[in-house]
N, C-alpha and C positions, 0 to 999 in steps of 0.2 A: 504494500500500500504506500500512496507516495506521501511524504510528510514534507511541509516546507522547512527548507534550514534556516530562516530567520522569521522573527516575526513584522508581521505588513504594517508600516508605520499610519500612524493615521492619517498622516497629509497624503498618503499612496490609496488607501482605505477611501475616506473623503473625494479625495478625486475621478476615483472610478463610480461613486454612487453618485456623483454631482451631474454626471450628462445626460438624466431624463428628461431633464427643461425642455432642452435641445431639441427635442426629437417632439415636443408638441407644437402641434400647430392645425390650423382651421382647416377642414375640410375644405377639397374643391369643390366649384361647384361651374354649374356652364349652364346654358340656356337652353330649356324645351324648345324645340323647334317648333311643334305643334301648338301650346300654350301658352309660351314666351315666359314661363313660371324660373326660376331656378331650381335644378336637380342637379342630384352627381351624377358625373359622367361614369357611364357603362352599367345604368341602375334605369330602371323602369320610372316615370314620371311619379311621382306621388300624385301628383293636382287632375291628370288627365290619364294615366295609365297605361301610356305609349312608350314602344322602346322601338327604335329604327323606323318610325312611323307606321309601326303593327298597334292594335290595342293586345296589351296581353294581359292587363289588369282591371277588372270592372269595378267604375269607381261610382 
């Protein structure tokens, strides 16, 4: 089993748990072509329930 030979200093500790900030951030988002609504891209409309101009959700 591997064991470490020193132990991990806190400022080494701290800095590997400090880069989750980083990694958030707002959803895309793009425009329904059909409803002109905001959706994410590559997800079915919420407002109108079109994806590539099929309906494939009954809203």
């Amino acid at each position: 089993m591997a064991v470490p030979k020193r132990k991990t200093s806190k400022q080494k500790h701290r800095s590997r748990h400090a880069t989750w900030k980083r990694s958030l951030k707002a959803p895309a988002l793009v425009e329904c072509p059909q409803c002109h609504q905001m959706k994410r891209p590559h997800h079915a409309c919420t407002n109108c329930g079109t994806y590539k101009g099929h309906e494939v959700v009954e809203v």
